[in-house]
ZAMARGU-4260 file (C-alpha; in steps of 0.2 Angstrom, whole numbers, plus 5000, padded with zeros to 4 digits):
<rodrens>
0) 4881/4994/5190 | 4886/4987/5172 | 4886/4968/5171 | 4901/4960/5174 | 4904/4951/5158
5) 4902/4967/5151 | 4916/4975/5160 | 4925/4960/5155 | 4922/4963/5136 | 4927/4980/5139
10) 4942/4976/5148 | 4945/4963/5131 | 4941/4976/5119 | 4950/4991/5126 | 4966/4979/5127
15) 4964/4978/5108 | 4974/4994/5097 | 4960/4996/5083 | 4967/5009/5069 | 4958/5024/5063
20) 4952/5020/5045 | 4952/5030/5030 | 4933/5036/5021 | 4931/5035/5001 | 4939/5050/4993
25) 4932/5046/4977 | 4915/5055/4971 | 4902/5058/4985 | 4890/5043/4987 | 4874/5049/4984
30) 4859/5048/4995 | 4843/5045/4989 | 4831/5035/5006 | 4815/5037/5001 | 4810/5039/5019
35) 4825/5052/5023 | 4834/5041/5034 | 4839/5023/5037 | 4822/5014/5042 | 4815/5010/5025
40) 4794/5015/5022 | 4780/5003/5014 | 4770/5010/4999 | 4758/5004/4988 | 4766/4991/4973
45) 4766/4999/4958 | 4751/4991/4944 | 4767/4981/4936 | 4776/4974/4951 | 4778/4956/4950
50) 4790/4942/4955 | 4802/4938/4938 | 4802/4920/4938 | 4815/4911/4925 | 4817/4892/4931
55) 4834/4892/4919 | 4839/4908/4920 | 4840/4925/4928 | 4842/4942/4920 | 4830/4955/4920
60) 4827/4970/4908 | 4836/4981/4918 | 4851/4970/4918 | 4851/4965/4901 | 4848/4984/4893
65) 4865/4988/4905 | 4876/4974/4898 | 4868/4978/4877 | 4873/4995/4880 | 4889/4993/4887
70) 4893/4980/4873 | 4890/4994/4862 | 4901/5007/4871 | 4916/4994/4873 | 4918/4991/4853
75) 4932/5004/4851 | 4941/4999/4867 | 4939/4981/4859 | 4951/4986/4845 | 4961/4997/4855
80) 4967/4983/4867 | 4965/4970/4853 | 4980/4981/4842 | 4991/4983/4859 | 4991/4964/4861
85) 5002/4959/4846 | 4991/4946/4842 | 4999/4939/4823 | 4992/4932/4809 | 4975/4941/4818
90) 4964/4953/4809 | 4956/4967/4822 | 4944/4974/4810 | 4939/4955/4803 | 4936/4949/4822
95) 4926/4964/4824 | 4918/4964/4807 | 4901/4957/4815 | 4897/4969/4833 | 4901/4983/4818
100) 4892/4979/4802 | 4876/4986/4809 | 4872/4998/4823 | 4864/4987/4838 | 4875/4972/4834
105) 4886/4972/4848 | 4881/4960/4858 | 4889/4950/4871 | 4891/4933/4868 | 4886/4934/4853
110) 4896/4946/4844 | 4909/4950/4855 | 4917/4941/4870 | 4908/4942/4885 | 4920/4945/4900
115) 4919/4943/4919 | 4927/4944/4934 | 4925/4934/4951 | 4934/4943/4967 | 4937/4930/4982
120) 4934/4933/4999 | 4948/4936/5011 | 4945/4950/5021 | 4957/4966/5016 | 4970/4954/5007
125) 4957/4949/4997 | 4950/4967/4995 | 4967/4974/4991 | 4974/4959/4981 | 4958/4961/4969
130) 4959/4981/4968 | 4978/4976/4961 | 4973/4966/4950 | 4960/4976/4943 | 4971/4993/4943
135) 4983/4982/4931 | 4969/4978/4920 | 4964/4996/4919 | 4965/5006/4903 | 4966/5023/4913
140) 4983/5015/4923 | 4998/5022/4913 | 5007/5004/4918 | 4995/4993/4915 | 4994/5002/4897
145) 5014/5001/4897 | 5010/4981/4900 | 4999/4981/4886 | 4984/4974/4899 | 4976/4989/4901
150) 4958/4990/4896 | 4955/4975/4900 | 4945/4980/4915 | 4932/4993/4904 | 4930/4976/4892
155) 4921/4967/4907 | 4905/4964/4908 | 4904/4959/4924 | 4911/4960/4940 | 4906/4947/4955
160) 4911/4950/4974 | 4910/4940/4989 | 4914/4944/5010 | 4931/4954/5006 | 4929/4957/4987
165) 4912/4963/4991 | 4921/4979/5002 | 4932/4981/4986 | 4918/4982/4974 | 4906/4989/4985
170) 4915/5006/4990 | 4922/5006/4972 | 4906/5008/4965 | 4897/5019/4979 | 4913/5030/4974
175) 4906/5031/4954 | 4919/5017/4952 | 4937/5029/4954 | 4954/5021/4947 | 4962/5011/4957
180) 4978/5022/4961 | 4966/5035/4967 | 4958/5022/4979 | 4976/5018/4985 | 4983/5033/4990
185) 4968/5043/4997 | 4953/5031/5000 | 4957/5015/5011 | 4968/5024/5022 | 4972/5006/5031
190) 4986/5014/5042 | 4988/5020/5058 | 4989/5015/5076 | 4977/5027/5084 | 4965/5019/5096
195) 4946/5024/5091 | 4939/5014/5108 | 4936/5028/5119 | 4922/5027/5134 | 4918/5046/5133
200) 4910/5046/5115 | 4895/5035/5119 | 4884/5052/5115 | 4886/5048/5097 | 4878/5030/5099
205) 4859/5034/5104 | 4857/5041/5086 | 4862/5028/5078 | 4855/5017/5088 | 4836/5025/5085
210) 4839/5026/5067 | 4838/5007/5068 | 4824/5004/5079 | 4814/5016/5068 | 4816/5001/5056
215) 4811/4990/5069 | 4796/4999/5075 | 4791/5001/5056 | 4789/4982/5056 | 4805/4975/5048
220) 4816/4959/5055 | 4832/4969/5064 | 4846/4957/5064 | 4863/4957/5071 | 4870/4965/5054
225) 4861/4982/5059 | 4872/4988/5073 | 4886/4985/5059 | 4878/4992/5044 | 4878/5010/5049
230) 4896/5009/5059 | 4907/5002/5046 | 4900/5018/5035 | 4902/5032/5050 | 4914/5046/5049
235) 4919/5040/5066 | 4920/5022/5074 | 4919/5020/5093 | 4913/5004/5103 | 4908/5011/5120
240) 4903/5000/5134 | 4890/5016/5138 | 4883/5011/5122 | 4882/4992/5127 | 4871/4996/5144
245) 4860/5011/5138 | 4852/5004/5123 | 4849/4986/5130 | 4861/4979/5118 | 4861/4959/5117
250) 4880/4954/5120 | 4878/4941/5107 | 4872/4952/5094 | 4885/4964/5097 | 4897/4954/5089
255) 4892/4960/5072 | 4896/4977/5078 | 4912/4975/5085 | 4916/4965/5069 | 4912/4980/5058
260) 4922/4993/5068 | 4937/4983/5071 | 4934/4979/5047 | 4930/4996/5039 | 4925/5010/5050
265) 4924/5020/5033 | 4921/5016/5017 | 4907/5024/5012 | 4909/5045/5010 | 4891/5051/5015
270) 4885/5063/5032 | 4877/5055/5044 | 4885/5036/5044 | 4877/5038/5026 | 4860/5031/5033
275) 4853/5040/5016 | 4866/5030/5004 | 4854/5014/4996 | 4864/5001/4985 | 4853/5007/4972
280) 4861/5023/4972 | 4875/5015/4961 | 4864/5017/4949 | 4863/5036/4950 | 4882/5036/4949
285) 4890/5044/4932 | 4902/5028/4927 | 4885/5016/4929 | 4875/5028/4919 | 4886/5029/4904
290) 4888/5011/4903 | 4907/5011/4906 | 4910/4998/4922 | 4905/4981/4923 | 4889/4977/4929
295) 4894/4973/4949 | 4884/4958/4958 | 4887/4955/4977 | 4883/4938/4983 | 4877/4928/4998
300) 4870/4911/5003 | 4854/4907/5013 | 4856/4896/5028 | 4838/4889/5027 | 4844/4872/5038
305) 4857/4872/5051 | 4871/4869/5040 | 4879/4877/5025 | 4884/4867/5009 | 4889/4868/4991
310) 4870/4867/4988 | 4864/4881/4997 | 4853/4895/4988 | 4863/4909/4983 | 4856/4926/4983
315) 4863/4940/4972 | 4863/4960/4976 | 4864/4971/4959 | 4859/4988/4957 | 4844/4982/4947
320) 4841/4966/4956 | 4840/4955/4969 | 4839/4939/4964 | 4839/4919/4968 | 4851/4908/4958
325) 4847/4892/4963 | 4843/4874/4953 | 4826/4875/4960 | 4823/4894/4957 | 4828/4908/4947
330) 4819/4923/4952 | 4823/4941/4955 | 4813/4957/4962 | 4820/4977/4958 | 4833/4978/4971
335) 4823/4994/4973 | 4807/4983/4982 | 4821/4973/4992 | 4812/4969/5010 | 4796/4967/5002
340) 4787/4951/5004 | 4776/4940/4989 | 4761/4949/4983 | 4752/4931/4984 | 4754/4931/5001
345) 4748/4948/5006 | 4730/4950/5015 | 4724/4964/5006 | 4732/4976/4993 | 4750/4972/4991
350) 4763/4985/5000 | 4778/4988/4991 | 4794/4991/5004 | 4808/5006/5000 | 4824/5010/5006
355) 4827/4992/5013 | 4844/4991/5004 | 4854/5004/5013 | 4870/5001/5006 | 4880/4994/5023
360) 4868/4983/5025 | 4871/4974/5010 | 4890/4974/5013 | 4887/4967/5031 | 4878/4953/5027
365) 4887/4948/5012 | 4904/4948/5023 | 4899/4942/5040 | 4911/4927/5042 | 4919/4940/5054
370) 4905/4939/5067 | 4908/4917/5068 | 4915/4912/5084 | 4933/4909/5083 | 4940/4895/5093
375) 4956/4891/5081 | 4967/4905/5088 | 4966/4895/5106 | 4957/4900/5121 | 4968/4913/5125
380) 4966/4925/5107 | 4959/4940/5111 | 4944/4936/5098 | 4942/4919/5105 | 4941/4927/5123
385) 4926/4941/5114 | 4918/4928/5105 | 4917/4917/5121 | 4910/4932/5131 | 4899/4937/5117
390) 4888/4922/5118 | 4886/4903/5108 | 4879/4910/5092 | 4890/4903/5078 | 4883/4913/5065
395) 4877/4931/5063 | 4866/4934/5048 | 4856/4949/5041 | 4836/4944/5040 | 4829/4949/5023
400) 4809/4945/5022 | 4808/4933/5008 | 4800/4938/4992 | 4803/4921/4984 | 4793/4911/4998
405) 4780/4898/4990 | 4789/4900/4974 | 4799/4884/4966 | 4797/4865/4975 | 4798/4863/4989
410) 4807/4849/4988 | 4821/4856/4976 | 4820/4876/4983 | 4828/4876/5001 | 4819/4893/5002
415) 4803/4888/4999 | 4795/4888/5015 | 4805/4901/5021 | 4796/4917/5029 | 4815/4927/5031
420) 4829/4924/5023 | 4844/4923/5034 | 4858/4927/5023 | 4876/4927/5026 | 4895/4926/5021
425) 4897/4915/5004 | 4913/4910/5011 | 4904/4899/5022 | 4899/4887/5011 | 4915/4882/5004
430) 4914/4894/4987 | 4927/4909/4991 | 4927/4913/4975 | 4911/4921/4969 | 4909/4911/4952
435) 4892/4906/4953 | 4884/4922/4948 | 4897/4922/4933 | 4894/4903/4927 | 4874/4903/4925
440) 4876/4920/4914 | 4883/4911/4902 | 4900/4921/4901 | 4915/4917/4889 | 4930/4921/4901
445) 4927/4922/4918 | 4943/4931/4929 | 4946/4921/4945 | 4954/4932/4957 | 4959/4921/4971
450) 4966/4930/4989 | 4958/4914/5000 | 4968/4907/5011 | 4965/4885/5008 | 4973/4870/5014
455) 4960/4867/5032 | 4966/4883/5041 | 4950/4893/5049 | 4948/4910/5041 | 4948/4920/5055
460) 4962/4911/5062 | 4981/4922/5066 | 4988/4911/5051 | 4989/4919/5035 | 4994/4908/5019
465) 4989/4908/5002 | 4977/4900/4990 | 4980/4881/4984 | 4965/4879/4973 | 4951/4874/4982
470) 4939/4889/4982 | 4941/4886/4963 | 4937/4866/4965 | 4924/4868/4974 | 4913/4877/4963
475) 4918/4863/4952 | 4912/4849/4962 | 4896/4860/4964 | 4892/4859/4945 | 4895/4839/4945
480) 4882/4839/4959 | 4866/4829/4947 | 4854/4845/4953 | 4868/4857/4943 | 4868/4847/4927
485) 4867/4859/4912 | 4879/4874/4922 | 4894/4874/4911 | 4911/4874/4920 | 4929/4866/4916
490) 4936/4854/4925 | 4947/4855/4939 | 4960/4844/4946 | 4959/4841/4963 | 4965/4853/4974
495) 4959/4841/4991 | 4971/4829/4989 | 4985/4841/4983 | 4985/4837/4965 | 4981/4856/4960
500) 4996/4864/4972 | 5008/4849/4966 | 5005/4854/4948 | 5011/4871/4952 | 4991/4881/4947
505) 4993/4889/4963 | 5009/4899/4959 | 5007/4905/4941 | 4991/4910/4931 | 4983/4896/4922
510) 4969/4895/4907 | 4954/4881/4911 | 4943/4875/4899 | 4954/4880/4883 | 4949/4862/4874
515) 4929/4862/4882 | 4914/4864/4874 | 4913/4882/4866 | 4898/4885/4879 | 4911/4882/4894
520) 4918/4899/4899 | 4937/4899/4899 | 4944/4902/4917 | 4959/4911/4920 | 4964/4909/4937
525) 4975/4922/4944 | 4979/4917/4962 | 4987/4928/4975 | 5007/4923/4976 | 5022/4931/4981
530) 5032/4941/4967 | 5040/4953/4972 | 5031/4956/4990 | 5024/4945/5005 | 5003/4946/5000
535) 4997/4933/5016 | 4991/4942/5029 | 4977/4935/5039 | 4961/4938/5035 | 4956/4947/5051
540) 4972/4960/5048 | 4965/4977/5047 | 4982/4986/5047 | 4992/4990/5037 | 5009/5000/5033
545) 5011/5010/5019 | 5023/4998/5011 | 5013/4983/5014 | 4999/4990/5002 | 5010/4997/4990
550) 5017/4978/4990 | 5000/4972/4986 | 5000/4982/4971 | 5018/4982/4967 | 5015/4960/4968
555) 4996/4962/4959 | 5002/4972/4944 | 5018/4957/4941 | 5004/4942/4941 | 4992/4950/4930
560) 5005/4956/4917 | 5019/4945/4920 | 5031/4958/4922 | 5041/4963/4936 | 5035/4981/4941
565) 5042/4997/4941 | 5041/4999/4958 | 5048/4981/4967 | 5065/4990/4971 | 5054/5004/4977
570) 5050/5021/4970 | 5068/5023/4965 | 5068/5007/4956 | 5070/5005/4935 | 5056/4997/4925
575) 5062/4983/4915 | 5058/4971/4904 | 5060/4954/4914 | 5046/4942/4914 | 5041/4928/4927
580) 5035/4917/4915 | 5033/4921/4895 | 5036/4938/4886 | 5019/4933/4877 | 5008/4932/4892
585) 5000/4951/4885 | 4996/4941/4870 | 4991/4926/4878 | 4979/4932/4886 | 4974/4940/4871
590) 4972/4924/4867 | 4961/4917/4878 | 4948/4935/4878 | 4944/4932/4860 | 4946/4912/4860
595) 4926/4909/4862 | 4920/4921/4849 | 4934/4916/4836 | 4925/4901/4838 | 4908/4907/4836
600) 4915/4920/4820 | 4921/4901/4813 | 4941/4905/4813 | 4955/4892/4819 | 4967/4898/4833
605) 4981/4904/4828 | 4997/4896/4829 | 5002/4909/4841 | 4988/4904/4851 | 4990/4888/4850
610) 5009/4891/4857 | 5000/4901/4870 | 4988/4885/4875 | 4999/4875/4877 | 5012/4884/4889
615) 4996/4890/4899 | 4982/4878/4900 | 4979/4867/4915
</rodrens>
């Protein structure tokens, strides 16, 4: 006989109409788990394996070679865009003259702007608000050409995500990084009413629940992320109450799961709830290869105390990398040796571990504010009630053996000491926007694609909203922190006390930092706001009608190019030539892309520029 709380869970569960969710229908994600299947295998460490340690800075070879060689391939698309904008009194060929005048010389922040983009968390609004404002940015859209911001997106550099921009740019990449329109319509199939909760499919649970004791019995932490990992990639998500009471599962740590069948169910297009499919296989992918998508960092924060805070370590998944960007350390390992713990530190020969980085396991933990306990939708909320029934844990991390342990100070690296990492959700400690990664890179522009919801109102709470500048602030007040002197970031006006919204940054793109030091990067904050369709679902929606996402990309393409789309009276609807704010936005921003290296190349801003400054500026 089934415990009664678990019957009472099921009862709370079953009561809930969960939608069957779309797979990727980009490329295939390849699969390439060295051990064949989802528990990763130990080896020994290559003669060269070592522990990169840069106390300033962080960027391996592997890194670096990507962004040099995509520098390279972006010189063309450079004066593509560059003759598009309308720019006057601007030479293309002249601003260019120096990544061209000898093979090898186009080099990012040096030669040529250096570009990035930070997607905020936010749950699908977040994913689908930053997938919109990317598709108007791309050079492959036919609109976003027609806006003359196209290309924008194949000029970046680098692309940051975090909880709900980490699905985006996670299953956009394990997809070899499709265009956006493509995703819309036949990858994140987000409608539908049909219930997947069904008691009699509990057969389909036992495998996938061996394949994660076979990592526990291989010696590896298994934290409350596995049961998610491999469910929010399945072909088919069910949560059975037959899969509760046969394998033992603790009620607390089933929170995570239920989190990642009720979130995604299937982003990821791979056989077998793509156990094979490793976040380095982005690097197999053709896009990567040939250098023509920004190099994608997912982030997440270490919870080395009991608390989260502006100054916890953040922790960076790349295809190269994983790293620590943190005051105290800077220091990476090949994403490829992820679970594998200090040389130092080993009793014998040094064991190298594969295949930890199965690629939902890294979007789990990067995105776990989900599996928090959610008291703000009141005692009678359906995901207060499973929460309550879960257990008391407030937070669900994934548990990653520390490579970086006796590294740094101990006194200024909260890691230090630390045997496993317990990583989680960067949303939780106050930075929804994942700008960190961006900032100590040492970009020129950094996008800021804001789909949080501010103002004091819990994420996971019934309430939707929009953004009001704080995600944005706090990574401000991070870098005035004295431990963060040297990281280079504009200033903010504050967004706690109101000053931000009252000055209206939160309803219209705004420039930050155009008069800094050249070493500042330029912010350009695009936040999510209502255009021409309603964008403020909750965080925890997970439906979604066909027009509802067409509204996100219908309201994304008007804020990223200033012009009303095509489509806001609907497909019958006439493109015209109406602007929300400036007809000069194309070539304001322009403006603001090439703003840095004019400087460095010893040119004045152009008084079209200078107009373009002054109207956008905060």
């Amino acid at each position: 006989m089934p415990p009664f709380h678990l019957l009472k869970l099921y009862t709370l569960i079953c009561g809930v109409i969960v939608p069957y969710i779309g797979i990727v229908n980009g490329e295939k994600a390849i699969e390439n788990s060295p051990s064949g299947g989802y528990a990763p295998i130990k080896e020994d460490c290559p003669a060269d394996f070592k522990i990169n340690i840069n106390y300033t800075a962080i960027m391996s070879e592997g890194e670096a070679s990507y962004v040099q060689e995509k520098a390279s391939n972006s010189v063309q698309g450079w004066a593509e865009y560059l003759t598009r904008a309308n720019l006057t009194d601007f030479d293309v060929a002249d601003f260019l003259s120096q990544a061209t005048s000898t093979e090898g010389n186009a080099l990012a922040g040096k030669t040529l702007p250096n570009i990035g983009f930070a997607a905020s968390g936010g749950g699908h609004r977040a994913m689908l608000y930053s997938a919109s404002i990317l598709a108007a940015f791309d050079g492959r859209d036919s609109d976003a050409r027609d806006s003359r911001t196209g290309g924008i997106l194949q000029l970046m550099n680098y692309i940051s995500g975090l909880s709900g921009g980490a699905w985006m740019l996670g299953s956009w990449a394990a997809a070899d990084f499709p265009d956006f329109q493509s995703m819309q319509n036949s990858s994140w199939k987000l409608t539908g009413d049909e219930r997947y909760i069904k008691m009699e499919i509990g057969q389909e649970y036992p495998a996938i629940s061996t394949d994660i004791k076979r990592k526990k019995h291989a010696g590896f932490p298994v934290s409350v992320v596995e049961r998610f990992l491999l469910i929010i990639l399945c072909r088919t998500a069910f949560v059975t109450l037959a899969d509760i009471i046969a394998n033992q599962t603790d009620p607390r740590k089933f929170a995570i799961s239920l989190w990642g069948r009720f979130v995604a169910g299937k982003l990821i297009d791979a056989p077998n709830e793509a156990q094979k499919v490793l976040f380095t296989s982005i690097k197999e992918t053709k896009a990567y290869q040939a250098r023509e998508v920004p190099f994608p960092i997912l982030i997440a924060v270490s919870r080395s105390g009991q608390s989260l805070t502006l100054d916890s370590a953040i922790y960076e998944f790349t295809p190269e990398d994983f790293s620590v960007s943190h005051p105290g350390l800077n220091s990476s390992i090949p994403m490829k040796y992820l679970g594998t713990r200090p040389p130092t530190l080993a009793d014998d020969d040094p064991e190298c571990v594969e295949g930890f980085d199965n690629i939902g396991f890294v979007l789990g933990l990067t995105s776990n504010i989900f599996t928090t306990r959610d008291s703000s939708g009141g005692s009678n909320s359906v995901w207060s009630k499973i929460t309550h029934t879960l257990g008391t844990q407030s937070i669900y991390e994934g548990l990653v053996p520390n490579p970086f342990q006796g590294f740094g100070e101990s006194n200024t690296f909260p890691d230090h000491d630390t045997d496993t990492l317990m990583l989680a959700d960067g949303g939780f400690a106050g930075e929804k926007l994942p700008l960190f990664p961006l900032i100590h890179r040492n970009l020129d522009v950094i996008f800021a694609s804001d789909a949080s919801v501010d103002g004091g109102t819990h994420p996971l709470s019934e309430e939707g909203g929009y953004p009001n500048g704080t995600s944005l602030y706090m990574t401000y007040l991070k870098t005035q922190q004295p431990q963060y002197h040297g990281y280079r970031f504009p200033e903010i006006p504050n967004a706690l006390n109101g000053t931000f919204a009252e000055r209206g940054y939160n309803k219209r793109p705004t420039f930050f930092g155009c008069n800094a030091t050249p070493e500042t990067p330029i912010v350009v904050y695009l936040p999510n706001y209502f255009v021409v369709a309603p964008t403020n679902m909750t965080t925890r929606k997970i439906t979604f009608t066909d027009e509802q996402i067409k509204g996100f990309f219908r309201n994304g393409h008007a804020i990223a190019t200033q012009a009303l789309s095509k489509l806001q009276n609907g497909e019958n609807g006439t493109k015209g030539n109406q602007t929300l704010t400036s007809v000069d936005w194309p070539s304001c921003l322009a403006c603001a892309l090439i703003d840095r290296q004019n400087t460095r190349n010893g040119k004045e801003r152009t008084p079209q520029c200078q107009q373009c400054f002054q109207n956008y500026c905060g």
